[in-house]
C-alpha positions in Angstrom: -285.3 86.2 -34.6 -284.5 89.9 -34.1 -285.4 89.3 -30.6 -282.8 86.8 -30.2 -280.4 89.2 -28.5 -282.3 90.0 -25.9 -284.0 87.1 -25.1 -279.6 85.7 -24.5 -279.6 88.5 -22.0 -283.2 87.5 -20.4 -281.9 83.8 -20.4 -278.9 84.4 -18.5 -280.8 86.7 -16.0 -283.4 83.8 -15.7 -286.5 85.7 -16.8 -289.0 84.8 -19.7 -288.6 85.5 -23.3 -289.8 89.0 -24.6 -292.5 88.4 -27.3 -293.7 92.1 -28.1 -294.5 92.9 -31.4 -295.5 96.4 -31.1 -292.7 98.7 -31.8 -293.3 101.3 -29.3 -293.9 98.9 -26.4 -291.0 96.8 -27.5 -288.6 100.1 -27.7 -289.8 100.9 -24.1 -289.2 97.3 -23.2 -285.3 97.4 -24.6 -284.6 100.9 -23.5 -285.6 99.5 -19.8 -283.7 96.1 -20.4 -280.8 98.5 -21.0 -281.5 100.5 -17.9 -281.3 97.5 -16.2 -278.5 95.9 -17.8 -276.0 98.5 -17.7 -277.1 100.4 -14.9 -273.8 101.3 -13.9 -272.2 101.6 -16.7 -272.5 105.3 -17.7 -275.2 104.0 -20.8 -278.5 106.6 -19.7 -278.0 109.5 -21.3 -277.1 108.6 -24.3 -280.3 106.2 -24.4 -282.4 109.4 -23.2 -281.5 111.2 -25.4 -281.3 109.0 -28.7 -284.9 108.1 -27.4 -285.7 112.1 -27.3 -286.7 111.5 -23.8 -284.0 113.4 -21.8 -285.3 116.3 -21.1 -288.8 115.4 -19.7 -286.6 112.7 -18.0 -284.6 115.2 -16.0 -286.5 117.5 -15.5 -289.1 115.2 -13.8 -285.9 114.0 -11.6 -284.8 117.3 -10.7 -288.4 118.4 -9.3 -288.6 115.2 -8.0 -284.9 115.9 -6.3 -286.0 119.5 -5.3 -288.9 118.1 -3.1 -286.4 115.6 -0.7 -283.5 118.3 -0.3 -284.3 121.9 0.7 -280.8 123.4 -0.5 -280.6 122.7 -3.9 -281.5 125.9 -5.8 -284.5 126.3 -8.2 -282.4 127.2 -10.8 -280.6 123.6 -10.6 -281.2 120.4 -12.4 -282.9 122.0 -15.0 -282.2 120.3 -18.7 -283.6 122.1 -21.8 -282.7 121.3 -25.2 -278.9 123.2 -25.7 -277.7 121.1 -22.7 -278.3 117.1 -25.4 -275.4 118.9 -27.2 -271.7 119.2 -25.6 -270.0 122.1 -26.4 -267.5 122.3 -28.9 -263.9 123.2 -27.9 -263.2 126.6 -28.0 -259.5 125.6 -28.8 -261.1 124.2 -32.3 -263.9 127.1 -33.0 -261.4 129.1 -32.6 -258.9 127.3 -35.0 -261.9 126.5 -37.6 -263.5 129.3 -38.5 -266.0 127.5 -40.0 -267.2 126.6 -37.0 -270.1 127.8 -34.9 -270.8 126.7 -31.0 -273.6 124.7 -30.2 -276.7 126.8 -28.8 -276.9 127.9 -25.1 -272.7 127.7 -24.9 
């Protein structure tokens, strides 16, 4: 069963078997198993962003952030879409002419 994987995980955590087959409820359903799972494991970006949810994601957090402390600036915590990309080197644009930097760096 594809759902065998993460029914092992469910098992081992002592929760019920997952038996979704809609695909958009059962991608919500794994990307929160894997919130859960590997909450400190440095996982959530990447999964916000292969899901193409980071920036609504952030964004929501940062206002969310901006309401509970005063002194962070309005400016801050604000995710748009140059910042899913890291930068490339400048060390290797440099060296590669070919090479163009990502947008918004």
């Amino acid at each position: 069963s594809p759902l065998a994987p993460l029914n092992a995980v469910r098992a081992r955590a002592g929760l019920p078997d997952i038996t979704l087959t809609d695909q958009a409820a059962l991608r919500d359903t794994i990307l929160h198993e894997r919130r859960v799972e590997l909450a400190f494991e440095n996982k959530r970006w990447q999964d916000l962003v292969r899901s193409g949810t980071a920036v609504d994601v952030m964004n929501a957090f940062g206002a969310n952030l901006k309401t509970q402390i005063t002194y962070i600036s309005a400016d801050s915590y604000i995710v748009n879409q140059n910042k899913l990309l890291y930068p490339l080197p400048q060390a290797e644009v440099g060296l590669n002419t070919s090479l163009t930097q990502n947008a918004g760096y």
